[in-house]
C-alpha positions as CSV (number, residue, x, y, z in Angstrom):
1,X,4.9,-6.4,-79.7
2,X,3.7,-6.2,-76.1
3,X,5.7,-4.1,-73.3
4,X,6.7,-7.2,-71.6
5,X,8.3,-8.7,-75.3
6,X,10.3,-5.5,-75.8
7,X,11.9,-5.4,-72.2
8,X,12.8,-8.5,-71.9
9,X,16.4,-9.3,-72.1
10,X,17.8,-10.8,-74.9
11,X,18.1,-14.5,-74.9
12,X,21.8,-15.5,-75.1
13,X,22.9,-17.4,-78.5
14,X,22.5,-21.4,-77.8
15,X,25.9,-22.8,-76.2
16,X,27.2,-19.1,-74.9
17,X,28.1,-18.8,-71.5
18,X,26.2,-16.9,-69.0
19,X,26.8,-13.2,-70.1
20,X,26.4,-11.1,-66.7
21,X,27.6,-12.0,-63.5
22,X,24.1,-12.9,-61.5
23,X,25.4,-14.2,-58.1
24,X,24.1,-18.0,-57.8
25,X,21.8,-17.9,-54.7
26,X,21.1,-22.0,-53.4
27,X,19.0,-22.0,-51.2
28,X,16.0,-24.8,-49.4
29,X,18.6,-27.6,-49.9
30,X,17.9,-30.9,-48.3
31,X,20.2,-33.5,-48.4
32,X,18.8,-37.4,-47.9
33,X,21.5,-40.0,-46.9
34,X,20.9,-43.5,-47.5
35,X,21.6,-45.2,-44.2
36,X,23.3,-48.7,-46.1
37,X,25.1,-47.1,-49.3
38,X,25.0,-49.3,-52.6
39,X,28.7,-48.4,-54.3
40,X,29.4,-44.8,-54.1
41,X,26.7,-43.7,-53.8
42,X,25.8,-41.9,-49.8
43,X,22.5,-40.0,-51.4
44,X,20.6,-37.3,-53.0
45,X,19.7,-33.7,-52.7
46,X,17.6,-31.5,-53.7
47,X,17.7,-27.4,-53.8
48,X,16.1,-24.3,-55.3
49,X,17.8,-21.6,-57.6
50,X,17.7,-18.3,-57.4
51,X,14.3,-18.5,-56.0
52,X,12.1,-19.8,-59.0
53,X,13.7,-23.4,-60.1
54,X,13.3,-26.3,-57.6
55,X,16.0,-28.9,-58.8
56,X,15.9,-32.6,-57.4
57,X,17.9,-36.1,-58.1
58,X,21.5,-34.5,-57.6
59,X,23.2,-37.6,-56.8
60,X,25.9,-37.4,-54.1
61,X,28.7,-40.0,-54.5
62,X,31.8,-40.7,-52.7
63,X,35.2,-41.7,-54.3
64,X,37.4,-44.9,-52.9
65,X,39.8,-41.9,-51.5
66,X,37.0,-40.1,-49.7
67,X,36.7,-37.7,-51.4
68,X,32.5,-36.7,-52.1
69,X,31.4,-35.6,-55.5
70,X,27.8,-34.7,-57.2
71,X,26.3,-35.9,-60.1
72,X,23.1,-34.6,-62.2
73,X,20.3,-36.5,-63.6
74,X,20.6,-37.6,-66.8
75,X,19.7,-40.3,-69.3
76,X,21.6,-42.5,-72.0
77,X,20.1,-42.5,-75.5
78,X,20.3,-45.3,-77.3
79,X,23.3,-44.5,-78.7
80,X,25.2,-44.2,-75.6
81,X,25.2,-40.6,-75.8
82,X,24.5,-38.9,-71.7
83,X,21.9,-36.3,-72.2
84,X,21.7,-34.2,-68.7
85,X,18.4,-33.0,-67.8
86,X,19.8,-30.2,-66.1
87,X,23.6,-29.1,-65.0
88,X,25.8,-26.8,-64.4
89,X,27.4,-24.7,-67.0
90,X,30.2,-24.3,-65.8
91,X,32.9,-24.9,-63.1
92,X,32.1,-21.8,-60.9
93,X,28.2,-23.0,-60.8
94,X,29.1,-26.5,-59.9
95,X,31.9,-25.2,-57.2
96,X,28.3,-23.0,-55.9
97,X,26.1,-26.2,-56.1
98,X,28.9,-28.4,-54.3
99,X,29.6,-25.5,-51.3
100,X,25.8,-25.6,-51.0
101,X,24.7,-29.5,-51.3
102,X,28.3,-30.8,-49.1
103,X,27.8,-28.0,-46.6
104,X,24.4,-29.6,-45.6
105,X,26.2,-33.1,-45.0
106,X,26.4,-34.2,-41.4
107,X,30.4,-32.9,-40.5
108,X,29.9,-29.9,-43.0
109,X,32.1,-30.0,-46.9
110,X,30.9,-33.8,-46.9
């Protein structure tokens, strides 16, 4: 086993939650408003993670209320089953990607 295999941190079991508290850093976000909406939808973003994963085709929508949400790319099987290619895994991260992604809207918090 090489010195980079034995001091590597233990991979968590599949499904666990993240197991230390590493703060979430978002950062290089660029937000890209359409300029005639379709629906909900007002545009995308795009962001990188704590430095090493860029991240791209966040959906930002907008509810009849107001009220702007995200969504994250994903694809329908053929068994109507969503299968995300990448999201949050849990409420704090998607509260972090929100603060980031809706700060960056023209008027701030979308």
């Amino acid at each position: 086993m090489d010195v980079e295999t034995r001091n590597r941190a233990p991979r968590p079991r599949r499904g666990s939650r993240r197991q230390e508290t590493r703060p979430l850093e978002i950062t290089e976000v660029k937000v890209q408003l359409l300029d005639d909406p379709p629906g909900s939808l007002l545009g995308w973003a795009s962001c990188l993670v704590n430095g090493c994963l860029f991240l791209n085709g966040i959906q930002i929508h907008e509810t009849a209320e107001g009220k702007v949400f995200l969504t994250f790319p994903s694809q329908m099987s053929a068994r109507d089953r969503r299968h995300f290619f990448f999201n949050p895994i849990d409420r704090e991260a998607h509260a972090a990607f929100e603060r980031a992604i809706l700060d960056r809207m023209p008027g701030g918090n979308g």
